[in-house]
C-alpha positions as CSV (number, residue, x, y, z in Angstrom):
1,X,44.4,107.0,56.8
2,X,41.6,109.1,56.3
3,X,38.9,106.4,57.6
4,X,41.3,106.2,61.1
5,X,40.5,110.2,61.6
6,X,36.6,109.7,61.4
7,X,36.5,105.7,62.9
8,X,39.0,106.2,65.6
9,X,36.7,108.6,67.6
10,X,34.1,106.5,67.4
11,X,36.0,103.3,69.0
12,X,37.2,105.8,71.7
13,X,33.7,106.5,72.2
14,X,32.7,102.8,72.6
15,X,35.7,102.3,74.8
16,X,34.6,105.1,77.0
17,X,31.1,103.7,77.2
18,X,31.7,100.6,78.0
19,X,34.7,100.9,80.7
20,X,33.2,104.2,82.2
21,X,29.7,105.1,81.0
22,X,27.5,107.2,78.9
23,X,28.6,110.6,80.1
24,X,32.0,110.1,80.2
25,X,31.8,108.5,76.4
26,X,29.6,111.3,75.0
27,X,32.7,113.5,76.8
28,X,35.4,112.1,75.0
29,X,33.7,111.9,71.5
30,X,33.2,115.7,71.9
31,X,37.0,115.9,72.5
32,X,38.2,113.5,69.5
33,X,36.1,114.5,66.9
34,X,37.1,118.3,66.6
35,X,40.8,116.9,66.7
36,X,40.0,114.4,64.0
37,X,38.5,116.6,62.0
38,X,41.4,119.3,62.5
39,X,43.9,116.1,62.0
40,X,42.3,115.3,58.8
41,X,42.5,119.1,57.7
42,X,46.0,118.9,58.1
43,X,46.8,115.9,56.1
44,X,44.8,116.8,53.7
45,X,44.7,120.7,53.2
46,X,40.7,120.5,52.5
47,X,37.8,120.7,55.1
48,X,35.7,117.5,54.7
49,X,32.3,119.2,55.0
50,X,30.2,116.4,56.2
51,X,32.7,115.4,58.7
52,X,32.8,119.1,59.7
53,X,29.0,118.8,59.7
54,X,28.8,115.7,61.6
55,X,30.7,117.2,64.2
56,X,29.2,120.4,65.0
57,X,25.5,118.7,65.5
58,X,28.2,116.0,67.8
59,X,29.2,119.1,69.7
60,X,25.2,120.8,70.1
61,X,24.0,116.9,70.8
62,X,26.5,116.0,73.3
63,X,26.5,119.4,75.1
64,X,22.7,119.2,75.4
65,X,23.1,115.5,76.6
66,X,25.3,116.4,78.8
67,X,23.7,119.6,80.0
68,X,20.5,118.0,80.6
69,X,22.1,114.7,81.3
70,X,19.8,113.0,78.9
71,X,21.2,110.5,76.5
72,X,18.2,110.6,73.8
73,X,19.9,114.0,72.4
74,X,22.7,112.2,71.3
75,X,20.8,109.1,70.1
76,X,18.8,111.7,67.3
77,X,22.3,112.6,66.5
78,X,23.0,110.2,63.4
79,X,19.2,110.6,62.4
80,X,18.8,114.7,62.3
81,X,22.0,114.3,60.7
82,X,21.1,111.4,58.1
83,X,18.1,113.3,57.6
84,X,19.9,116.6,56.6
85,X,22.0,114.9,54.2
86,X,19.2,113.4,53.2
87,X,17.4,116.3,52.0
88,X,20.7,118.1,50.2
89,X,20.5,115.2,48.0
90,X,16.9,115.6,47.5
91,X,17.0,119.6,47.0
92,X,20.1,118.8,44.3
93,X,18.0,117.7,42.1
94,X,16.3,121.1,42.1
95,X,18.7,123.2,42.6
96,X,22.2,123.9,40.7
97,X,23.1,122.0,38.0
98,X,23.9,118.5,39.0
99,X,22.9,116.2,41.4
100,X,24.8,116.1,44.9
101,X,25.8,112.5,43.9
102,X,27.3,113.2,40.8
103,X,29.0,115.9,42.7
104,X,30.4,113.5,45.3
105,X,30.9,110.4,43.5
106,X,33.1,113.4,40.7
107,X,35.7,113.9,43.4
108,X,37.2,110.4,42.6
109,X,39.9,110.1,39.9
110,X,40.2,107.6,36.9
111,X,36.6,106.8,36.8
112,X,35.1,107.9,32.7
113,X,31.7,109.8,34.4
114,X,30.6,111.3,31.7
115,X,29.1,108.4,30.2
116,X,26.4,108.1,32.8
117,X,23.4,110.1,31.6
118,X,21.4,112.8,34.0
119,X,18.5,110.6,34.6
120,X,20.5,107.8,36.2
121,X,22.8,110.5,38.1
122,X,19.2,111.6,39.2
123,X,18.3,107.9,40.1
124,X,21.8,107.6,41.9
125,X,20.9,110.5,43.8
126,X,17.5,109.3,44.7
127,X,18.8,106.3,46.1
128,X,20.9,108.6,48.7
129,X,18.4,110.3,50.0
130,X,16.4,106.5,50.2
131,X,19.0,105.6,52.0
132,X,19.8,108.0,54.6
133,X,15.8,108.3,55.1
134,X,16.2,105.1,56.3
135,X,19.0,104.9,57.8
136,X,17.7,107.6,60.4
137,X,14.6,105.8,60.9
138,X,16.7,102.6,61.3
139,X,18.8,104.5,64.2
140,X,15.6,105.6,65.9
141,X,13.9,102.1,66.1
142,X,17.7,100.8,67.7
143,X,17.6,104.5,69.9
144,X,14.1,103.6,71.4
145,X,14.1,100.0,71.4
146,X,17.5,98.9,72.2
147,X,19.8,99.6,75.8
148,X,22.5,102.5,75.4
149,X,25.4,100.1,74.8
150,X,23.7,98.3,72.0
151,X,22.4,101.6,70.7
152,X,25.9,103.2,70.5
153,X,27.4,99.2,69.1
154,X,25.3,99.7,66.3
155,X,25.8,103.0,65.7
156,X,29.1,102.7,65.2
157,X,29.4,99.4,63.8
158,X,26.0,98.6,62.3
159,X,25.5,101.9,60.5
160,X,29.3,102.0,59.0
161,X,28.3,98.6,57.8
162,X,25.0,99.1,56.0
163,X,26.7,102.5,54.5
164,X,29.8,100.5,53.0
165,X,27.6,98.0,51.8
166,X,25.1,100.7,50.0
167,X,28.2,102.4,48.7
168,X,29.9,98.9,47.5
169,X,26.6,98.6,45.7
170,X,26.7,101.8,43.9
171,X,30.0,101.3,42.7
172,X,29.0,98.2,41.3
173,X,26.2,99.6,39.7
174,X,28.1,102.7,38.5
175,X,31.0,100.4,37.0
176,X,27.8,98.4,35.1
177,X,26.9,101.7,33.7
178,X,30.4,102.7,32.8
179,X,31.4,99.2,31.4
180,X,27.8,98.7,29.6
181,X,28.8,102.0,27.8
182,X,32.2,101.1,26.8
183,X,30.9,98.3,25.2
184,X,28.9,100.1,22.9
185,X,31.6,103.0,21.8
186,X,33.6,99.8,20.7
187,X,30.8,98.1,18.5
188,X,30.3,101.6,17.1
189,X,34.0,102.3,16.5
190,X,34.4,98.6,14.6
């Protein structure tokens, strides 16, 4: 249910664009992202930060595309903020006391973290910020290369895509890590 508050904007968005144009889509996004973000809230009692996030630089993006009636505002949209994340993951590792990751990939019950040692949380996290350097250069070359309408397809579609499939990845790799060290406290118990 929480997916549908963050992904339904989005198709709105694409609907928008495609039956009435940029302006009008860019319009509506700015309109059903606050409410997804204040629906969300309200099912879940907690402010999802990066959704919050995401939606402010929406709001200053769209408002400036609009404004100026310039759609490459809203096209660095995804990359400024890819590129944000990208460096809180990177200044974890400096600052505080454990990697962003480890701080994010905590938050889900039932999975035996503690096993995993700092240096691959530090790898883990290091492959994040990779990632979403990347992935804002990757949205760039589609931005300057590509129409609107195949800009704002892959956006949506292309970006969620290559996101779940780094993500699937990681879990894979953490439940390796997880697995490959239950293994050994069993040959050490026998």
């Amino acid at each position: 249910m929480s997916l549908l508050f963050e992904f339904l904007p989005l198709i709105l968005f694409l609907a928008t664009l495609f039956l009435k144009g940029i302006y009008p889509a860019v319009a509506v996004l700015m309109i059903a992202m606050p409410i997804g973000l204040f629906a969300k809230y309200l099912k879940t009692k907690k402010l999802d930060k990066m959704y919050f996030w995401s939606t402010v630089l929406l709001l200053i993006t769209g408002g400036l595309t609009l404004y100026f009636k310039n759609p490459m505002f809203i096209k660095w949209k995804p990359t400024v903020f890819y590129w944000v994340v990208a460096l809180a993951f990177l200044s974890s590792q400096f600052i505080g006391n454990q990697p962003l990751v480890q701080k994010v990939i905590g938050l889900v019950d039932g999975m035996n973290l503690g096993q995993i040692s700092p240096g691959k949380w530090k790898q883990l996290n290091s492959a994040w910020v990779l990632f979403f350097v990347l992935a804002g250069f990757l949205n760039i070359y589609v931005a300057f290369n590509y129409d609107f309408e195949t800009w704002a397809t892959f956006k949506v579609f292309g970006l969620m895509a290559l996101t779940f499939i780094f993500m699937l990845g990681q879990t894979f790799w953490i439940a390796s890590l997880i697995g490959d060290d239950d293994v050994e406290e069993t040959k050490e118990q026998d």
